[in-house]
N, CA and C of each residue as an Amber inpcrd file, in Angstrom:
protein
   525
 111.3280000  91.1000000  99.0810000 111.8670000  91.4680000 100.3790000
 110.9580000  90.9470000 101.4740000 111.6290000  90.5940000 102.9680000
 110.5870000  90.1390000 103.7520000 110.9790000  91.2020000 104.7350000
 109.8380000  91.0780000 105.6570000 109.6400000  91.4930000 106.8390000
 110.8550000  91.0690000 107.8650000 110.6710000  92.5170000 108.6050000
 111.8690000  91.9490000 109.5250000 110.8810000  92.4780000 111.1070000
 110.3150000  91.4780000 111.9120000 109.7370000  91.5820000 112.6220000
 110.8680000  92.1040000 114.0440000 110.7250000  92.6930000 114.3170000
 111.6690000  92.9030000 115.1830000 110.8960000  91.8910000 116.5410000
 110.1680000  92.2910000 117.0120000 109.9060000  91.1410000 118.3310000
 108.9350000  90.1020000 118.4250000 109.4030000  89.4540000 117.1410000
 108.7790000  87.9340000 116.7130000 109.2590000  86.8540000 117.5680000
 108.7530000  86.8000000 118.5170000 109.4250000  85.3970000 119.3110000
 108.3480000  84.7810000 120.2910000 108.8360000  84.1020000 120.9210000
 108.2130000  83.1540000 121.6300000 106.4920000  83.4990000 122.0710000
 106.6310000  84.6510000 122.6160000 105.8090000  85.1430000 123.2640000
 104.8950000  85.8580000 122.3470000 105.3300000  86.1870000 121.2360000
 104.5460000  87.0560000 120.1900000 103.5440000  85.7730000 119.5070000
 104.5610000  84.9360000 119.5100000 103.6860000  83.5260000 118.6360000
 102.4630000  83.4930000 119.2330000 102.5180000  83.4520000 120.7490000
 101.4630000  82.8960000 121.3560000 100.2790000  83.5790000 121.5290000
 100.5080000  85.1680000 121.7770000  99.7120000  86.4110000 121.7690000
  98.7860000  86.4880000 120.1100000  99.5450000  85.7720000 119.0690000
  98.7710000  85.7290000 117.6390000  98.2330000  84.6240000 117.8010000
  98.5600000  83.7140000 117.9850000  97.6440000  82.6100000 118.4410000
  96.2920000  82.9200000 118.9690000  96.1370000  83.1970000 120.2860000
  95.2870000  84.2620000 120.9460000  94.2870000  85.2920000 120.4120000
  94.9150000  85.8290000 119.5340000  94.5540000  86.8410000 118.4430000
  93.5270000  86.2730000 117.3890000  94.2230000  84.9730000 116.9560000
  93.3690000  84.3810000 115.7220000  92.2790000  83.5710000 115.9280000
  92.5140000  82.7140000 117.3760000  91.4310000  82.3440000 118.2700000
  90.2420000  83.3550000 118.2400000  90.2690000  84.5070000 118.8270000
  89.7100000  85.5450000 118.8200000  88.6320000  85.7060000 117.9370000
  89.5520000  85.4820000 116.9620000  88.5330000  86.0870000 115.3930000
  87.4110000  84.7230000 115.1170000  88.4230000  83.6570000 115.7490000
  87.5360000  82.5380000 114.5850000  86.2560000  82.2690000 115.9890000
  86.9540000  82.6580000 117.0920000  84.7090000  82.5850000 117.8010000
  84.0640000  83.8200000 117.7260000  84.8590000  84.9570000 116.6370000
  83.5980000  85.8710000 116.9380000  83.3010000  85.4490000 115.2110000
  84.1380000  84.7080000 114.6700000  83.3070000  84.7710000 113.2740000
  83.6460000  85.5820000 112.5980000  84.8520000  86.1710000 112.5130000
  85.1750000  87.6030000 111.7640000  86.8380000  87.2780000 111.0020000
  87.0120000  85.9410000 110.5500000  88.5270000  85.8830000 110.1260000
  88.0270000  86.4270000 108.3020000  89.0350000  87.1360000 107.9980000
  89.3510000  88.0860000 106.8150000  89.3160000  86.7950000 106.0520000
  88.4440000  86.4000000 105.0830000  89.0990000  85.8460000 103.8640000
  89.0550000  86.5110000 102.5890000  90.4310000  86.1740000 101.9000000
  90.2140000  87.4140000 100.3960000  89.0570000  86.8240000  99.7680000
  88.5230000  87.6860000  98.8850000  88.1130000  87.5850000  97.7350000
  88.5010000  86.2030000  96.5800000  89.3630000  86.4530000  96.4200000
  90.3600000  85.7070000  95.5050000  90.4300000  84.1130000  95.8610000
  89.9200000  83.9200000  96.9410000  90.2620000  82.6760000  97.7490000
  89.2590000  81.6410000  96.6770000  89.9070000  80.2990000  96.5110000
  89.0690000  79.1010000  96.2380000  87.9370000  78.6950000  96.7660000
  87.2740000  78.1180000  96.3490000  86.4620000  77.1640000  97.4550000
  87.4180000  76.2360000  98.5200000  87.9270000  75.7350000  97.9180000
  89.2900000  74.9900000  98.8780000  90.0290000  76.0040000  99.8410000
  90.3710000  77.4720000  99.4250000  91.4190000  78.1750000 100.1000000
  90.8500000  78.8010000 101.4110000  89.1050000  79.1050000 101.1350000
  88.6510000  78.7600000 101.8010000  88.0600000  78.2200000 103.0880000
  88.7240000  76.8440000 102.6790000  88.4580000  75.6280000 103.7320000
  90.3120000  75.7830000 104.5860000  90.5120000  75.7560000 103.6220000
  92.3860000  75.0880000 104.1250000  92.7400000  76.2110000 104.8770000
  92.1640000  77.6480000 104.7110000  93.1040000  79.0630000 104.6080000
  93.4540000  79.2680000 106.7310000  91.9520000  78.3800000 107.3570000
  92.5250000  78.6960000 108.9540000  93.5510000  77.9750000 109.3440000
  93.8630000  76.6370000 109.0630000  94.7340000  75.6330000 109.1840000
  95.6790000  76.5190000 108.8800000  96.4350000  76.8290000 107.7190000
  97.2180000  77.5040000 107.0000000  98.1700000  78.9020000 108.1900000
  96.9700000  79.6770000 108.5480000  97.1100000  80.6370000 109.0330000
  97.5320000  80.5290000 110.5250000  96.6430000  79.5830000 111.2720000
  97.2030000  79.3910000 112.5270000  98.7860000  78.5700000 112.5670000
  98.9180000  77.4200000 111.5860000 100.2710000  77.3280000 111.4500000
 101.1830000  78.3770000 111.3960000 101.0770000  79.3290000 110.8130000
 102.2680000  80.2690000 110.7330000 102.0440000  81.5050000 111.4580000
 100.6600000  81.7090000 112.5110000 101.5560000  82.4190000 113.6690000
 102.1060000  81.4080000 114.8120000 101.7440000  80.0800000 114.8560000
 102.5220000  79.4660000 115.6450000 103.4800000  79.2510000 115.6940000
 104.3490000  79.6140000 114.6230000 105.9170000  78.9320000 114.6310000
 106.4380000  79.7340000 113.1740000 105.7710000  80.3890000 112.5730000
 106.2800000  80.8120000 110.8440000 106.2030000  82.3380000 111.2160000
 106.5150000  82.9100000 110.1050000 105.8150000  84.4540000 109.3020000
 105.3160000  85.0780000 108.4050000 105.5720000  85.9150000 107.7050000
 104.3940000  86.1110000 106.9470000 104.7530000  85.4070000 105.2520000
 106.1260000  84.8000000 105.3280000 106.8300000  84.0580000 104.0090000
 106.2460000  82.5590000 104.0840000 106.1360000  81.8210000 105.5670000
 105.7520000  80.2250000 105.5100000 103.7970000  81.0830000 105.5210000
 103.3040000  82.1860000 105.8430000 102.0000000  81.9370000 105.2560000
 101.7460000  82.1740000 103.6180000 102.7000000  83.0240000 102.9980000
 102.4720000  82.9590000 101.7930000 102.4510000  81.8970000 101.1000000
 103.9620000  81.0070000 101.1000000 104.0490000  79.7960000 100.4000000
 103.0220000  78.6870000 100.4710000 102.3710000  78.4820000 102.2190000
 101.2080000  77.9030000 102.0790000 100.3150000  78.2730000 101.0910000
  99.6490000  79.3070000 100.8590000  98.7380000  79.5280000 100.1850000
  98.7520000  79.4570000  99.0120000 100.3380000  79.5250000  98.5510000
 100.4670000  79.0160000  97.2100000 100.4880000  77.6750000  96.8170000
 100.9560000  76.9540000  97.6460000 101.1220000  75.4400000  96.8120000
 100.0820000  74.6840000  96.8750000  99.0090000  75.3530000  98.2060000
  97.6140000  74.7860000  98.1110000  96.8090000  74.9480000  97.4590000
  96.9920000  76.2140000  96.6120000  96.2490000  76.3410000  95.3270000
  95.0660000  76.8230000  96.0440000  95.2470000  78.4230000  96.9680000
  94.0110000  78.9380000  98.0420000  93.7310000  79.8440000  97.1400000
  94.2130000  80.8630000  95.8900000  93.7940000  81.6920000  95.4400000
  93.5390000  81.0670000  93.9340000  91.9980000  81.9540000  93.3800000
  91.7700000  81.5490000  91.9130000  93.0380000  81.8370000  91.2210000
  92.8700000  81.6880000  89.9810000  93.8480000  82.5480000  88.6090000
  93.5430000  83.5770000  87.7660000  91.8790000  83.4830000  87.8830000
  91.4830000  84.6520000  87.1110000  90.3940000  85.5020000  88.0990000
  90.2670000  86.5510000  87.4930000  88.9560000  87.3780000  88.1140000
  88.5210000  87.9730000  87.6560000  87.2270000  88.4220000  87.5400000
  85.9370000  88.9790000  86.7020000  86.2400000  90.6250000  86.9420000
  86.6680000  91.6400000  86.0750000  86.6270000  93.1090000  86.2280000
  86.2650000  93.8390000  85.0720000  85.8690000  95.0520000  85.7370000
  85.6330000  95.5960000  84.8970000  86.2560000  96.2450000  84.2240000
  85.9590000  96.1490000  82.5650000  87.3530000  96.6880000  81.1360000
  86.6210000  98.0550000  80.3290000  87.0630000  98.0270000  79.1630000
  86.4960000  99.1500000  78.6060000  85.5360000  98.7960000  78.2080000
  85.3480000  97.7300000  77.5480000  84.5230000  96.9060000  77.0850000
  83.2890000  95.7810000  77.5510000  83.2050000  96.4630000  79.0080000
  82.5790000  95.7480000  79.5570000  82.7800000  94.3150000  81.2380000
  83.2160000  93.4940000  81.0810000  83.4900000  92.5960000  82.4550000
  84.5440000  91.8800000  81.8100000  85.1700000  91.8560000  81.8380000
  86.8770000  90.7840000  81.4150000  87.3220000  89.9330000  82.1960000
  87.8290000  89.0270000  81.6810000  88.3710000  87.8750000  82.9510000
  89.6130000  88.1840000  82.8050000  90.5810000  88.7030000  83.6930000
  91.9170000  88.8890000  84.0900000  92.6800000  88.0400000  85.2950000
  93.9440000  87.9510000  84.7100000  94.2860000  87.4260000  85.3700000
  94.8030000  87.8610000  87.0990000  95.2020000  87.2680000  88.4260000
  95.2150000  88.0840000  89.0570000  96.8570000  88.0870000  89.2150000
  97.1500000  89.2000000  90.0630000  98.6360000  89.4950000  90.3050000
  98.9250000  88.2700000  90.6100000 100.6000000  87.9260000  90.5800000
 100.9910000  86.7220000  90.7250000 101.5200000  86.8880000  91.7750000
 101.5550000  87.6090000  92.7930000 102.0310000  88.1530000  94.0600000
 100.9770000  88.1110000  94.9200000  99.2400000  87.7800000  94.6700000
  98.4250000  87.9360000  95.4230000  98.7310000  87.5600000  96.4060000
  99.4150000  86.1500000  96.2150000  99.4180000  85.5070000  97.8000000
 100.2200000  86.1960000  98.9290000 101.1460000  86.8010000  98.4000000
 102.2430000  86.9630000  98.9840000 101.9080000  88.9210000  99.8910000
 100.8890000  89.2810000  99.0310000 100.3770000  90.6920000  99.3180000
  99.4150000  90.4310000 100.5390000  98.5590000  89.6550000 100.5490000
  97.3480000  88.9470000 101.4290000  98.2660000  88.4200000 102.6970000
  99.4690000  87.5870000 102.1860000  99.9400000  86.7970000 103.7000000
 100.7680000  88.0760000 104.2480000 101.2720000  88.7470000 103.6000000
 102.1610000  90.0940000 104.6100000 101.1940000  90.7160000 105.0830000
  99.7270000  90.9560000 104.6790000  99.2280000  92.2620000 105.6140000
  98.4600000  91.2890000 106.3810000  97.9080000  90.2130000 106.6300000
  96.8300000  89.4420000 107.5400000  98.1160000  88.9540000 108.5670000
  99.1710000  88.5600000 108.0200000  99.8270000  88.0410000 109.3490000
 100.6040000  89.6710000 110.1550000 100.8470000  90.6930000 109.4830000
 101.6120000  92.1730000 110.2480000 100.2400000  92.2480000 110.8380000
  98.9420000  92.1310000 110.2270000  97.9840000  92.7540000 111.6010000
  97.4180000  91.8340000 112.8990000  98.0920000  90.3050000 112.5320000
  97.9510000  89.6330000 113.8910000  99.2990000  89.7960000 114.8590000
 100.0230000  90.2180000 114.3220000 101.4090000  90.5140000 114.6230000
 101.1550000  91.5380000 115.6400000 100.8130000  92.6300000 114.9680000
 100.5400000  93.9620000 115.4050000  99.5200000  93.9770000 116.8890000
  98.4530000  93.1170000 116.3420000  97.4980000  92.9070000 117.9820000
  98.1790000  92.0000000 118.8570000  99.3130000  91.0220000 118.3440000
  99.7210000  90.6680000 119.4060000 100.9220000  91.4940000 120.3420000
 101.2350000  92.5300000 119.9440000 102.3440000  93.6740000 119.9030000
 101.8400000  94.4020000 121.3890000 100.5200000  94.3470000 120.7500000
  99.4350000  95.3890000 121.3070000  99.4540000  94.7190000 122.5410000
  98.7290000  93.5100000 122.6770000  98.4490000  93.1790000 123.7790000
  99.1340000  92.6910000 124.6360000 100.7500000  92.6040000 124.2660000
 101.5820000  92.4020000 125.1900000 102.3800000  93.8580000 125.6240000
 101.7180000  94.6360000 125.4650000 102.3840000  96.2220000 125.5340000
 101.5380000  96.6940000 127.0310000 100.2800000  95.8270000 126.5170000
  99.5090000  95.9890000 127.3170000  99.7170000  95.6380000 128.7620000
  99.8720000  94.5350000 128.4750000 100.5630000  93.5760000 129.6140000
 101.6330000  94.0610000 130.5260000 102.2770000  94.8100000 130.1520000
 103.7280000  95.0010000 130.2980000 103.8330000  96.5720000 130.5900000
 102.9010000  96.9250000 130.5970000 102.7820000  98.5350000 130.0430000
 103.8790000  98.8940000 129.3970000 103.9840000  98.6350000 128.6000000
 105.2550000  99.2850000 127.8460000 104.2590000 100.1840000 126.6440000
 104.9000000 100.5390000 125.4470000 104.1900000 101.3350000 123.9060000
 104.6350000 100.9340000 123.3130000 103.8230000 101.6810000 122.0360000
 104.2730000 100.4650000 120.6440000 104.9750000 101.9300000 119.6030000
 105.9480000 101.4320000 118.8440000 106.5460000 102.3410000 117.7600000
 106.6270000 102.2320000 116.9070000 106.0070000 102.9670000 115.7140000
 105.5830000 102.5180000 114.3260000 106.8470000 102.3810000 113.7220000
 107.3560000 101.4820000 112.9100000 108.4610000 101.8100000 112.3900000
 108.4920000 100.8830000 110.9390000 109.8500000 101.0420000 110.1340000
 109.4110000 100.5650000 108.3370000 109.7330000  98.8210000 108.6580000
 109.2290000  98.3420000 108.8140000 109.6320000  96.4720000 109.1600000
 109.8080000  96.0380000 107.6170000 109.4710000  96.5020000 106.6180000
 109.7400000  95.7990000 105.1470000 110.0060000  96.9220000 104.2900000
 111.6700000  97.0600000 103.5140000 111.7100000  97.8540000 102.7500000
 111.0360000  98.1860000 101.3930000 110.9520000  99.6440000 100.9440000
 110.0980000  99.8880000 100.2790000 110.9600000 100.7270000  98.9220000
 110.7080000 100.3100000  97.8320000 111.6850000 101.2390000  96.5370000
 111.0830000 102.4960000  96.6770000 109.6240000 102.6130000  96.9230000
 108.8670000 103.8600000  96.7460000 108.0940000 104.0540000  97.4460000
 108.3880000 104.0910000  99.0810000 107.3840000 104.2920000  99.9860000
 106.4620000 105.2960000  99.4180000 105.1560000 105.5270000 100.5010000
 104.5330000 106.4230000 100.1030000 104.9810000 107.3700000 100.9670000
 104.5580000 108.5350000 101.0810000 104.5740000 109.9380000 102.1000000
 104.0100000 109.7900000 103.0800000 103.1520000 109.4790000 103.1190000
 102.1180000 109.2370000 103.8960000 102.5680000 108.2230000 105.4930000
 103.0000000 107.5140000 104.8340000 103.8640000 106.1040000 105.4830000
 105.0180000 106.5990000 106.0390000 106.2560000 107.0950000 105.4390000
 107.4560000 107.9910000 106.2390000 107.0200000 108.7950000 107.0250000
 105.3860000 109.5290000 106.8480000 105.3250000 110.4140000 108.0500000
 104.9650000 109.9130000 109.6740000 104.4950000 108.2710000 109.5430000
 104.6030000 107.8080000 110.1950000 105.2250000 107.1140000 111.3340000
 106.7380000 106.7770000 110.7610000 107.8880000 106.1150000 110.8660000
 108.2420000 106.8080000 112.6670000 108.0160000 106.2080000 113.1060000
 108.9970000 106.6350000 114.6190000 107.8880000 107.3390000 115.4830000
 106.3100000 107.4190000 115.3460000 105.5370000 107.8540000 116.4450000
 105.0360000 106.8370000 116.9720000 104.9070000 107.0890000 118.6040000
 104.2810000 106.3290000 119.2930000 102.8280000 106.2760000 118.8850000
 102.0450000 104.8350000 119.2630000 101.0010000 104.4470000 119.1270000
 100.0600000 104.1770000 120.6210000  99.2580000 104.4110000 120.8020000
  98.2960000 104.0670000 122.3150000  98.1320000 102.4390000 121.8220000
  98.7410000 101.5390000 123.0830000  98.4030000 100.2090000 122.1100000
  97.3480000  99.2640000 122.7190000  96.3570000 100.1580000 123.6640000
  94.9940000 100.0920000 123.8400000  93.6330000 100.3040000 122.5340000
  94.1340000 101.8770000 122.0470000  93.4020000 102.2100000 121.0290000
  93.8720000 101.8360000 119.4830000  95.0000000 101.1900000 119.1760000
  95.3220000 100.2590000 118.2770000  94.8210000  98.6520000 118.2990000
  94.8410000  98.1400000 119.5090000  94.4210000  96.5190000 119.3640000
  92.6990000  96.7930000 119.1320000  92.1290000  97.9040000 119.9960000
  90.6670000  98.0740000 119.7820000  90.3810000  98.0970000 117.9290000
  91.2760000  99.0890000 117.6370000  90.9920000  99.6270000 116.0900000
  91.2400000  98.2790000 115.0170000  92.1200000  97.2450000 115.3100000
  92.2010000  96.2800000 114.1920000  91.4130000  95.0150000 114.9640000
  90.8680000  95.2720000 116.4180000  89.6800000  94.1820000 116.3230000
  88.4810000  94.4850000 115.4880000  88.3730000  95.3520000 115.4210000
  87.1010000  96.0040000 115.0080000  87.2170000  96.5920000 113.3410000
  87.7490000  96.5510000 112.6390000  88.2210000  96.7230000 111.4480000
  88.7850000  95.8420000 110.8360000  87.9060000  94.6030000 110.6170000
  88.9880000  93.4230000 110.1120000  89.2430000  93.4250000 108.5900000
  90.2170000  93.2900000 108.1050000  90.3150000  93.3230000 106.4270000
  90.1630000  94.4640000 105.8850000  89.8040000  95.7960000 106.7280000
  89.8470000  96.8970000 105.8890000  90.4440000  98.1180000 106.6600000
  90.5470000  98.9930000 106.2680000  91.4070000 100.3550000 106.0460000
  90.8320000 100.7980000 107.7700000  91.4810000 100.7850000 108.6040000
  91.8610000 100.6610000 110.2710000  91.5450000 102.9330000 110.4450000
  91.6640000 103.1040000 111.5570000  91.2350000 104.6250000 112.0820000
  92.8940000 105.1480000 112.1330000  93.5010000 104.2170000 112.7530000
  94.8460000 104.2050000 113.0860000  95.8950000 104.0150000 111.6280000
  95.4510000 103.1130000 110.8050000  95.9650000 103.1110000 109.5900000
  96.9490000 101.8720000 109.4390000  97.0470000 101.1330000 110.4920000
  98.4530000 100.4660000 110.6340000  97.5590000  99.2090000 110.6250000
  97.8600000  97.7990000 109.7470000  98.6030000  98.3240000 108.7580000
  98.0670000  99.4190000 107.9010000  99.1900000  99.6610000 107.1500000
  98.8800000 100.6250000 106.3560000  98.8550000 100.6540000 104.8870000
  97.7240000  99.7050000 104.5330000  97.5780000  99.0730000 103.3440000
  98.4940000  97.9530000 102.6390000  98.4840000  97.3460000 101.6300000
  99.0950000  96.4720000 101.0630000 100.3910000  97.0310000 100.7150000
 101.5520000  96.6450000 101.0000000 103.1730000  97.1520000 100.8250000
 103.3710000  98.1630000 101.2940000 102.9360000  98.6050000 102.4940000
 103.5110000  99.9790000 103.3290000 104.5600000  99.4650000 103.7070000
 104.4730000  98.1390000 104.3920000 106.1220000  97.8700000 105.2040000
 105.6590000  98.2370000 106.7510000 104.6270000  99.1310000 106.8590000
 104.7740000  99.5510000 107.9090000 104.1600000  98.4500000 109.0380000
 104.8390000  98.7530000 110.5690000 104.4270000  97.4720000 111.3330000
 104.7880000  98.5410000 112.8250000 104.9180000  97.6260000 114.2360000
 105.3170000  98.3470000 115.1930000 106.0480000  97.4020000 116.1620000
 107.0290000  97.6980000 117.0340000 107.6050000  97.1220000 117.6780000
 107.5860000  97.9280000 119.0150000 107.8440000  97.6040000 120.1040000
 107.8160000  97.3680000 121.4180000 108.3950000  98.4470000 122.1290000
 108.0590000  99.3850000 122.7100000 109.0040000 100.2440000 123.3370000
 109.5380000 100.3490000 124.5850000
């Protein structure tokens, strides 16, 4: 299932643009774990392409055909450190939540702009949301103290929550 961005357009492109700029002069762009040495290298190219003009489906497929994520990874088993393989969805888990949270600051900062607010709502359906996530669904957000919270929390678990981990769905649109 994909994302259904509700106010993905012209102006949102450019505000993530903005956004990703951001990160790459303070030095703080998220790269997974999982990433190649190559994925790596390729993964800003990749990424600024698809808030310029894509979503979070043309950043997945990039990352797949470039071959940005390993195949295996070192964890720990019963038996000690195992090489497993990784989900075959990695890419696709990594490009929905890095592009919903440039999405999201660009949400932010045109809310800002505009004074308008932001409204959490389900942008990608879910077979088994969590609870946690529906209790979310339909409250307003301060979208001052949201763009602050995912500058400052890059790649990990936000004050605000949004996103809200890998396959929440959850995202915000414009009020």
């Amino acid at each position: 299932m994909e994302f259904n961005f509700e106010n993905l357009d012209e102006q949102t492109h450019l505000a993530m643009i903005s956004e990703v700029k951001t990160d790459i002069d303070k030095k703080v762009i998220y790269y997974s774990k999982r990433f190649t040495k190559y994925g790596r290298i390729k993964y800003l190219a990749l990424l600024l392409d698809a808030v310029k003009s894509g979503d979070e489906q043309t950043l997945a497929k990039s990352i797949k055909i470039n071959y940005c994520f390993v195949e295996t990874e070192k964890r720990e088993g019963k038996n000690g450190v195992i090489q497993a393989n990784i989900p075959k969805n990695a890419n696709q888990v990594f490009a929905e939540s890095e592009f919903n949270r440039f999405y999201i600051r660009a949400l932010a900062k045109i809310a800002l702009s505009t004074n308008r607010g932001l409204i959490i709502y389900r942008a990608k359906q879910s077979k088994t949301p969590r609870p946690e996530s529906e209790l979310m669904i339909g409250k307003k957000i301060d979208p001052l103290n949201l763009l602050y919270d995912l500058r400052n929390h890059i790649g990990v678990d936000t004050a605000f929550g949004l996103p809200a981990g890998p396959n929440s769905g959850l995202s915000v649109r414009l009020n």
